[in-house]
ROVEXLO-167819 format. One record per residue (C-alpha): residue in one letter; x, y, z. Coordinates in pm, 1 decimal, m for minus. Example, Ala and Ser with C-alpha at 12.3 -4.5 7.8 and 13.67 -1.06 7.14 Angstrom:
2
{res A u 1230.0 v m450.0 w 780.0}
{res S u 1367.0 v m106.0 w 714.0}
REM end
This chain:
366
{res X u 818.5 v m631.8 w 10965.4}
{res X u 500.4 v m515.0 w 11111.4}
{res X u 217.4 v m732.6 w 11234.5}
{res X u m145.3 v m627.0 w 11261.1}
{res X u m351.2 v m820.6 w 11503.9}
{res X u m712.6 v m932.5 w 11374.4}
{res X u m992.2 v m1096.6 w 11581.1}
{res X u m1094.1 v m1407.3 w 11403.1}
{res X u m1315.1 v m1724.3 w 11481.4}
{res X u m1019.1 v m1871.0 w 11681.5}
{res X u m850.7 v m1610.2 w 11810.9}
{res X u m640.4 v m1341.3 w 11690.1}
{res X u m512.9 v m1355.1 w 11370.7}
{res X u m139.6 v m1204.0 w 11245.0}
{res X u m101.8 v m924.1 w 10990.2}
{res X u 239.4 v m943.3 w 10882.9}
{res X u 360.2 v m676.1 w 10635.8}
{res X u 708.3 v m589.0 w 10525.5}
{res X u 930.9 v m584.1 w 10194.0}
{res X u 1121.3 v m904.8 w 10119.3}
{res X u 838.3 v m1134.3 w 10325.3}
{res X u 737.8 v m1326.3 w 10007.4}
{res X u 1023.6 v m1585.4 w 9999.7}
{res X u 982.1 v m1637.1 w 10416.7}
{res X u 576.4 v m1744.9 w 10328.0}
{res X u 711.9 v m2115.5 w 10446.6}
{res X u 855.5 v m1997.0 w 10776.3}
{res X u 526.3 v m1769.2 w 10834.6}
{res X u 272.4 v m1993.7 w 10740.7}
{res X u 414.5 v m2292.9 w 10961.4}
{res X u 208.7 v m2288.2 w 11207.8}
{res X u m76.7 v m2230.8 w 11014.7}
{res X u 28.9 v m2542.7 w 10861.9}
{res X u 182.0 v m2787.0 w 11119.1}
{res X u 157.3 v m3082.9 w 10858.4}
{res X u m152.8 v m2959.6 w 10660.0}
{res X u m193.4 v m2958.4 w 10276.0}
{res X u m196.2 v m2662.1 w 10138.9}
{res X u m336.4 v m2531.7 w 9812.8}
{res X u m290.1 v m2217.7 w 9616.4}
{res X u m540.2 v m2027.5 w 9469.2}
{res X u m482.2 v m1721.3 w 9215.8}
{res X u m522.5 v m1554.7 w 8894.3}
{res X u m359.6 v m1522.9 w 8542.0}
{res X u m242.8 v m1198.0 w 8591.6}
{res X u m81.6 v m1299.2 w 8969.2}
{res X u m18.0 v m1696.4 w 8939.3}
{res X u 299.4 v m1589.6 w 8662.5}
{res X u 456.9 v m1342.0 w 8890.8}
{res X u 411.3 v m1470.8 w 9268.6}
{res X u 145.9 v m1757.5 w 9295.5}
{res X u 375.0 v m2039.1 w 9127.9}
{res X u 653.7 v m1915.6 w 9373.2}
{res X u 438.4 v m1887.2 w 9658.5}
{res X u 297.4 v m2238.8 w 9562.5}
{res X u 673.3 v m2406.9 w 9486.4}
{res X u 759.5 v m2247.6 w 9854.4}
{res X u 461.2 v m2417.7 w 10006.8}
{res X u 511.8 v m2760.0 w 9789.6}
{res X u 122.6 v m2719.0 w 9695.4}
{res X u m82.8 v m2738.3 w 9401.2}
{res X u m196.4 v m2392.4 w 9243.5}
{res X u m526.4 v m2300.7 w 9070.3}
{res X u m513.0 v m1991.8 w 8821.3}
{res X u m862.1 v m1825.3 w 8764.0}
{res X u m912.3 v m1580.1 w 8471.3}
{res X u m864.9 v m1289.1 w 8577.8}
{res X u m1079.3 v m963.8 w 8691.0}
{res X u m1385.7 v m844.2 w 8842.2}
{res X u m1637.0 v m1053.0 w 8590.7}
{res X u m1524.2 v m1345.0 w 8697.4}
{res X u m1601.6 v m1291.1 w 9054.0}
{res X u m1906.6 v m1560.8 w 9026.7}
{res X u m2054.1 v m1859.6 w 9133.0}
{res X u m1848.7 v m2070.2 w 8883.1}
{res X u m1536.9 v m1982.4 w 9015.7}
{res X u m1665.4 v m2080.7 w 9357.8}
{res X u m1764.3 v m2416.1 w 9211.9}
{res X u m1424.1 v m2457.7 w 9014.6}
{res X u m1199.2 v m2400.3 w 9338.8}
{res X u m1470.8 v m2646.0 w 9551.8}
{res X u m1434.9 v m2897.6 w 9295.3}
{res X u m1007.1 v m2816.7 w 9245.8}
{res X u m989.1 v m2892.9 w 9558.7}
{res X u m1185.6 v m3206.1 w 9628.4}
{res X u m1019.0 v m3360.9 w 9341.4}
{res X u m667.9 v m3328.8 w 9518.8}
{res X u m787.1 v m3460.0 w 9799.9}
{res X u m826.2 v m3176.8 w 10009.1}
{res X u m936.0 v m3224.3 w 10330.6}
{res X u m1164.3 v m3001.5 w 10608.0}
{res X u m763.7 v m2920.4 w 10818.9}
{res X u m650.5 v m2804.1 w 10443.1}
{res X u m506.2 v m2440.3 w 10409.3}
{res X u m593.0 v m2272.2 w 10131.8}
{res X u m380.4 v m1947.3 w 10033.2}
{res X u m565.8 v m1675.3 w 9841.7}
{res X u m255.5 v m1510.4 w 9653.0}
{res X u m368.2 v m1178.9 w 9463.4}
{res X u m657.7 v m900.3 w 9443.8}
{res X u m932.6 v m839.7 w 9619.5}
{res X u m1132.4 v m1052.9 w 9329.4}
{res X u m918.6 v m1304.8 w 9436.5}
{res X u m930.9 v m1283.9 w 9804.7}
{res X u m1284.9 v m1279.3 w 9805.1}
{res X u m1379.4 v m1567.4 w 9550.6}
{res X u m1108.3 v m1789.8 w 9709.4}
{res X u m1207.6 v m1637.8 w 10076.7}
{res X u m1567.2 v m1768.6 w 10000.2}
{res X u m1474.3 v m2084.2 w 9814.3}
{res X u m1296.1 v m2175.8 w 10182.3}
{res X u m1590.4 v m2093.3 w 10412.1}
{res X u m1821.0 v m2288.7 w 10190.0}
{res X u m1624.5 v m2605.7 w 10092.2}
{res X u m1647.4 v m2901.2 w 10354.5}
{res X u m1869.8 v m2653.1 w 10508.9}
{res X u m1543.2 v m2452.3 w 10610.1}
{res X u m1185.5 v m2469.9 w 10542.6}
{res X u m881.9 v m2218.6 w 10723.7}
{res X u m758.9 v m1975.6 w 10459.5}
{res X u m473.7 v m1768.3 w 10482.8}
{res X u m471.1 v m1400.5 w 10235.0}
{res X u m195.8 v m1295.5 w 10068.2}
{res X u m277.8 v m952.3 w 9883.4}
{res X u m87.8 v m861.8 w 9595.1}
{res X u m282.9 v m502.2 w 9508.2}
{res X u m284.8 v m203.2 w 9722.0}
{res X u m643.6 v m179.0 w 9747.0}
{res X u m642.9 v m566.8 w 9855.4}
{res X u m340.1 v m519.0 w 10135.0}
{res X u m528.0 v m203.4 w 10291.0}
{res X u m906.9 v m334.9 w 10280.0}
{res X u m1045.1 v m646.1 w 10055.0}
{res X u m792.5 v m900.2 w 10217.7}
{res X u m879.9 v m788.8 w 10563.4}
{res X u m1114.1 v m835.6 w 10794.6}
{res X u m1283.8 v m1171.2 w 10680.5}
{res X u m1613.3 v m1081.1 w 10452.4}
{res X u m1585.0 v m1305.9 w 10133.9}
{res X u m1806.5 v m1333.1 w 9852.7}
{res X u m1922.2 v m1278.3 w 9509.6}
{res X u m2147.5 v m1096.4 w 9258.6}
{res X u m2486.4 v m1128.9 w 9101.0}
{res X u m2632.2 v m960.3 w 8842.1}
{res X u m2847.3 v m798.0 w 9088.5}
{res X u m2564.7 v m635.2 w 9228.3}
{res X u m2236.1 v m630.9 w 9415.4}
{res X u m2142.0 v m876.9 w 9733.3}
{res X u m2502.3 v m966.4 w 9733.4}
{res X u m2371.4 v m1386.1 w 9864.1}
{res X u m2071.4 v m1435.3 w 10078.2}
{res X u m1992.6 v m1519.3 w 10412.3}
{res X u m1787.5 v m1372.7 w 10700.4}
{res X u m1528.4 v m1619.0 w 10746.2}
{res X u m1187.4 v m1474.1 w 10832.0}
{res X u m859.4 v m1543.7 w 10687.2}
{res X u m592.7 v m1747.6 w 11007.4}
{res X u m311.9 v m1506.7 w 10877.4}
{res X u m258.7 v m1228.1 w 10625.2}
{res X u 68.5 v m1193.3 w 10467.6}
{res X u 146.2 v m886.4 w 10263.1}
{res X u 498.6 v m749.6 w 10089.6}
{res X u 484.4 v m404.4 w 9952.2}
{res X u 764.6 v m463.8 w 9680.9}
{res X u 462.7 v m700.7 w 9460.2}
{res X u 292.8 v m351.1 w 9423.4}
{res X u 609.0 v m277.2 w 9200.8}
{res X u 424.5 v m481.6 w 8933.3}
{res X u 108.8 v m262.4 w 8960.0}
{res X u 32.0 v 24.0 w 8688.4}
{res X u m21.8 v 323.1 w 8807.8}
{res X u m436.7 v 299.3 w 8742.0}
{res X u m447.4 v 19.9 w 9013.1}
{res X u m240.1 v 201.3 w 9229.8}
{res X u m454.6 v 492.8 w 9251.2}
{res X u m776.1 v 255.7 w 9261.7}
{res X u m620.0 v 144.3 w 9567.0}
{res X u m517.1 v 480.9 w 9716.8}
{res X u m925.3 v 545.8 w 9703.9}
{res X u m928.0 v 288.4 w 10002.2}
{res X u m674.2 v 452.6 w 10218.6}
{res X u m846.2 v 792.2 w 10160.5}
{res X u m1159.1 v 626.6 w 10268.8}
{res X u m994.0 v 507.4 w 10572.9}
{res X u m831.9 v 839.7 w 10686.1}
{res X u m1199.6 v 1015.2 w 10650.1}
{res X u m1333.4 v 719.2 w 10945.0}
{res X u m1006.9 v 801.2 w 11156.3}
{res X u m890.4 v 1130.4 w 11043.8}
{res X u m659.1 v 1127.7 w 11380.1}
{res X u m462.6 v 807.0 w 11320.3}
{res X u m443.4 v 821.5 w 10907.7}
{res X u m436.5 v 1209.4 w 10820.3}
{res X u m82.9 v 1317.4 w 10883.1}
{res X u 54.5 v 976.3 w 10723.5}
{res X u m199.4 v 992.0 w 10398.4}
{res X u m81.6 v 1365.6 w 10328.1}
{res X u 292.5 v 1238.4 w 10352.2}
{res X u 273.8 v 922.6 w 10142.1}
{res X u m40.0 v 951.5 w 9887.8}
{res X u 133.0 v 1245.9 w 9663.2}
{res X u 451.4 v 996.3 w 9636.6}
{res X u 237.5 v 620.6 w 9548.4}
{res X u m6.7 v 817.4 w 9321.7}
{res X u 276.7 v 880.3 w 9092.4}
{res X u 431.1 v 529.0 w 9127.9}
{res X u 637.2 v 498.5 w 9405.5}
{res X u 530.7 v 195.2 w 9567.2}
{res X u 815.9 v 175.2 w 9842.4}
{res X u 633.8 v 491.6 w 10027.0}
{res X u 305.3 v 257.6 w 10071.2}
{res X u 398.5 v 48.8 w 10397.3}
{res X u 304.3 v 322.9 w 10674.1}
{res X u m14.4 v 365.0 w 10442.5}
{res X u m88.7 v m30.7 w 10482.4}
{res X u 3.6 v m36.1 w 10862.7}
{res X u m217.0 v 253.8 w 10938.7}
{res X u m520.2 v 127.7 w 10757.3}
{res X u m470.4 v m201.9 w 10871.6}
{res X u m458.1 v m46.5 w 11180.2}
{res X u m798.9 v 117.3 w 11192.4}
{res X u m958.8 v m108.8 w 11050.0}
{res X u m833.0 v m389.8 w 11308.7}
{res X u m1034.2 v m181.3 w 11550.7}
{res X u m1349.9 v m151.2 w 11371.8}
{res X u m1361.6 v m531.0 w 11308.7}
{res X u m1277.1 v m579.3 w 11688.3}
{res X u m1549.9 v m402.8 w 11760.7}
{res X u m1827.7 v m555.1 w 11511.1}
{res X u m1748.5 v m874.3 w 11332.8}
{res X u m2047.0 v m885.2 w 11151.1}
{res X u m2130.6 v m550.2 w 11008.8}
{res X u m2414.5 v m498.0 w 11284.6}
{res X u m2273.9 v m156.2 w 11400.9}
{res X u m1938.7 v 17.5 w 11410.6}
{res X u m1800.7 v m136.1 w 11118.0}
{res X u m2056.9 v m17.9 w 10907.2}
{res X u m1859.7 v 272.4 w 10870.4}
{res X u m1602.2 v 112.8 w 10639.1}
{res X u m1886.0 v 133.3 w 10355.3}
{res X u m1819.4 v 478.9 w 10346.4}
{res X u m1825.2 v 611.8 w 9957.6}
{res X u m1928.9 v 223.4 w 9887.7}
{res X u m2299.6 v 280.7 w 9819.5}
{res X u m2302.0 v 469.8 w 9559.8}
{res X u m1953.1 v 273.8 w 9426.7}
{res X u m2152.6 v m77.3 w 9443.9}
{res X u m2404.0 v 72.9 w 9217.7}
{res X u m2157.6 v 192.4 w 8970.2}
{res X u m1995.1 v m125.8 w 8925.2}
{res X u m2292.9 v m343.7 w 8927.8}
{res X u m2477.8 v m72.0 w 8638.6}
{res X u m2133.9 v m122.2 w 8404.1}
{res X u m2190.8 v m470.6 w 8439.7}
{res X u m1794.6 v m460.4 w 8653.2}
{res X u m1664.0 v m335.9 w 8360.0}
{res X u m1627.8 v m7.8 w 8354.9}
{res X u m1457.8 v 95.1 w 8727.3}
{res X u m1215.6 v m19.2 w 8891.2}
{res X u m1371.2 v m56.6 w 9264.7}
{res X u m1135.0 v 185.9 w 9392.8}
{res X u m1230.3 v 436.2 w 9061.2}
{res X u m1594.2 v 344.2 w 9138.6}
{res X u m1527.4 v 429.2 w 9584.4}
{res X u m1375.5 v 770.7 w 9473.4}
{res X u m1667.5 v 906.0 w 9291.3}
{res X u m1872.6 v 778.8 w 9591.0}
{res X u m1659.5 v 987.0 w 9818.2}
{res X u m1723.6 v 1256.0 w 9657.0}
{res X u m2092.4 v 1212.6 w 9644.7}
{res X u m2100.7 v 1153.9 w 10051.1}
{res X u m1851.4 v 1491.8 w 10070.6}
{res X u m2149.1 v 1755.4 w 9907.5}
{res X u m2402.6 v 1525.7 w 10077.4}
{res X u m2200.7 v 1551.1 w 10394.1}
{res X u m2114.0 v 1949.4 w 10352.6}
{res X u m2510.1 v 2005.0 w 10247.8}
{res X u m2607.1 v 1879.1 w 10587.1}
{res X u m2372.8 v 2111.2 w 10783.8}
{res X u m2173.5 v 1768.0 w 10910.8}
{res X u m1864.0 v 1925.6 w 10689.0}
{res X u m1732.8 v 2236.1 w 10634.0}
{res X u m1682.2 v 2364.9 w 10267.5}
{res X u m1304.5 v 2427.7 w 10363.4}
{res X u m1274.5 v 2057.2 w 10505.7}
{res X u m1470.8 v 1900.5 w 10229.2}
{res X u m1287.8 v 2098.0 w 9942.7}
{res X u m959.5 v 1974.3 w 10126.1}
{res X u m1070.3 v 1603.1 w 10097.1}
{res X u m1137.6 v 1652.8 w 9728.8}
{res X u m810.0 v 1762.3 w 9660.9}
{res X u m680.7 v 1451.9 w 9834.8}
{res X u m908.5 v 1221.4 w 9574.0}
{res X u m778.2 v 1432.9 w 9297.6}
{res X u m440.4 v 1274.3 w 9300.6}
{res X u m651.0 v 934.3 w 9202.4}
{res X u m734.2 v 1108.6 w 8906.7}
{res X u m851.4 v 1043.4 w 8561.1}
{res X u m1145.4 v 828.7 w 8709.0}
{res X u m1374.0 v 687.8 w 8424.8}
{res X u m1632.5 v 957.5 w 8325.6}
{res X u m1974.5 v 940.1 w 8435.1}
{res X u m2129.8 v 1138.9 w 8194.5}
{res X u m2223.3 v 827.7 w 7955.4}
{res X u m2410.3 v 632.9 w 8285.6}
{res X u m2785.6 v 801.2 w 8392.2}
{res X u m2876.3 v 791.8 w 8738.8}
{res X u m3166.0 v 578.0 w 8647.9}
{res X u m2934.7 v 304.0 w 8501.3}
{res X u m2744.6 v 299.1 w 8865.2}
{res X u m3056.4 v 385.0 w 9134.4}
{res X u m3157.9 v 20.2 w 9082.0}
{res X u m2859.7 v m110.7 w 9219.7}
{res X u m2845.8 v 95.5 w 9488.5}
{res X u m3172.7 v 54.1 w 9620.3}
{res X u m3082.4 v m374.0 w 9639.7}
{res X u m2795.9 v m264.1 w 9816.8}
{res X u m2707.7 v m556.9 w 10087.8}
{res X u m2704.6 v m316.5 w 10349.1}
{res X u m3054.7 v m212.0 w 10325.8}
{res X u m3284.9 v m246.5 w 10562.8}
{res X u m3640.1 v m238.5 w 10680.3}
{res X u m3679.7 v m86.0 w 10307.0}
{res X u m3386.7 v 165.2 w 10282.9}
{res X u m3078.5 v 205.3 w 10246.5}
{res X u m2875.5 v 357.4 w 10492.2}
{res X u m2572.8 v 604.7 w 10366.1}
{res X u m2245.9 v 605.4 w 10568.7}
{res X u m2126.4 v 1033.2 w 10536.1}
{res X u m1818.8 v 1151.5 w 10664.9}
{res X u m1848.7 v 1457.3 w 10932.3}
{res X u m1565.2 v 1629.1 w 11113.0}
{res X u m1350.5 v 1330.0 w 11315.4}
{res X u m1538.9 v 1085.1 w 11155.6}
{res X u m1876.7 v 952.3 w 11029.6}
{res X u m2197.0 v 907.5 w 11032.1}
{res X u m2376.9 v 571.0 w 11051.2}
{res X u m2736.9 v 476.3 w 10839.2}
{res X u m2797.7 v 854.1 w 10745.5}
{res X u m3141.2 v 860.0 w 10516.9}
{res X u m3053.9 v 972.9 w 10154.5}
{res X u m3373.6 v 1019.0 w 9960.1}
{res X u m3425.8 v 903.1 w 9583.2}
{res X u m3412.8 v 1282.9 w 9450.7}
{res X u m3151.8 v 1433.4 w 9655.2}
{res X u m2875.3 v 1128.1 w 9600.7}
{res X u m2971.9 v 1171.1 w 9205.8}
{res X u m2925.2 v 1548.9 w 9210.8}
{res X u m2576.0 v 1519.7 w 9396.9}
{res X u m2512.9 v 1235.1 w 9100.4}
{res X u m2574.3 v 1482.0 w 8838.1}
{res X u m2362.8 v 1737.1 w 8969.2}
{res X u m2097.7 v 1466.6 w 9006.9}
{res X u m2134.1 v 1359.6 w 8588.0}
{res X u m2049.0 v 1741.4 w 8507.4}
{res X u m1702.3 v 1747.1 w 8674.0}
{res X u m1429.1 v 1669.2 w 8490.6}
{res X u m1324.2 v 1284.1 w 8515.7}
{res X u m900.6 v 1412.5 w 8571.4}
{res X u m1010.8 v 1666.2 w 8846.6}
{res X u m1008.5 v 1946.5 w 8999.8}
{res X u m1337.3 v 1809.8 w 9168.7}
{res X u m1382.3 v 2167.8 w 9351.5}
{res X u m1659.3 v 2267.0 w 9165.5}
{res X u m1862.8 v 2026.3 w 9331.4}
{res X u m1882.6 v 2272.8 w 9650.6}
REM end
């Protein structure tokens, strides 16, 4: 097992990741519990395969939300608030989020809200969710305005993630999640390089049981981001990389027709030519990062969505500010915080991105 440590509201909270640590959630939730209810919250898709276990281990009652992105709303909020009020939960209650990073967020969210703040412990069942949407503590939920536009920062006590669940996963989520450790290895090149070029060739084509070191070294970096800004004021701004133009993708299909980690890879893309255009990359380095993202390939094609469906979206972006929104672009070593993008030059690096092909290679784009 390896554990991760994450600042939180009380402290330090424990990453624990390793195969086989599903059955031992008892044993690694106890003090988390120490006599406290808890309650389960999942999904359709998850609550058949591990969140009626996970509940039976924890002698708790389980909530199943339908399942995927469109659901991520204010109802669900109000259906686990009111779930859990009518068993009695109390403001000392644990709830466990058990699946996605829909999940994880909605149920993330429903906690910091209900009784005006309940502890909540994550336990990620997709690789995009183990390596990013389960960690670090920002919850929340869509509007039709856009993406993540209400939520709250309200960090899990304890994250609990077993690499063998990703044996369920088809190979499309998989890869959707891979785009979040490639993002990761472009902020901290020196930590994530060597191990993403080892392991991502291997879990793109289905090999789960090579994604561990890929988990530990994102969880990794991104420990030290959120260490260093909770609250998205600074530093940590840098995990939005590829997300700007992502958000507006998913928001314009109405979260129908990406995947977030489909919608993050085009977006890396888009902040590689930006990047390369402003001298910040090399062609040699950029063209090497789009091979990387071509193993996440087929990625839904953008040739059916205009630029002035998705510029909407982008401009209510919840990062802007004082009128603009600030772009996140990857340079040699790292990145580059609140770089300005303008209207005409983000929509002519979209419409070079619509006339690659969706299954790669993406090296015409440089």
């Amino acid at each position: 097992m390896i554990t991760v440590s994450f600042a939180c509201d009380d402290g330090v909270a424990p990453y624990r990741i390793g195969e086989g640590l599903l059955p031992e959630i008892a044993g690694l939730l106890a003090e988390d519990l120490n006599g406290r209810r808890a309650f389960v919250v999942t999904d359709t898709n998850v609550g058949p395969l591990y969140g009626e276990e996970i509940a039976g281990r924890l002698e708790a009652p389980c909530l199943q939300l339908p399942a995927g992105e469109e659901h991520k709303r204010w109802r669900s909020v109000e259906r686990i608030a009111q779930w859990l009020l009518a068993h009695d939960a109390e403001r000392g209650s644990l709830l466990v989020a058990v699946g996605g990073g829909v999940v994880t967020d909605i149920a993330g969210f429903a906690a910091a809200v209900t009784l005006r703040g309940l502890p909540w412990v994550a336990v990620p069942t997709t690789l995009l969710g183990m390596v990013d949407a389960a960690l670090g503590g920002k919850t929340g939920i869509d509007l039709d305005e856009g993406k993540n536009l209400v939520g709250a920062f309200w960090a899990p006590r304890a994250i609990v993630a077993d690499p063998l669940v990703l044996a369920t996963l088809d190979r499309r989520q998989l890869r959707a999640g891979l785009a979040e450790v490639v993002k990761s290895a472009m902020i901290a090149p020196s930590s994530l390089e060597h191990i993403l070029d080892s392991h991502l060739a291997p879990v793109a084509a289905g090999d789960p049981l090579q994604a561990q070191e890929l988990v530990a070294g994102c969880a990794r970096v991104k420990s030290e981001i959120v260490g260093l800004d909770a609250r998205e004021s600074g530093p940590r701004q840098a995990l939005n990389l590829g997300h700007t133009l992502a958000h507006g993708l998913e928001a314009a299909t109405s979260y129908a027709g990406f995947l977030h980690g489909e919608a993050v890879a085009w977006g890396l893309l888009a902040v590689l030519r930006l990047a390369r255009d402003r001298g910040l990359l090399s062609t040699a380095d950029a063209l090497a990062w789009a091979d990387r993202i071509r193993f996440l390939a087929p990625l839904p094609a953008l040739s059916g969505l205009g630029w002035d469906e998705v510029a909407p979206y982008i401009a209510r972006d919840k990062k802007r500010e004082r009128g603009r929104v600030g772009w996140v672009l990857p340079r040699l070593g790292g990145v580059v915080l609140d770089v300005a993008v303008s209207g005409p030059e983000a929509a002519a690096v979209y419409a070079q991105l619509q006339s690659l092909p969706a299954d790669g290679p993406f090296t015409a784009l440089f």
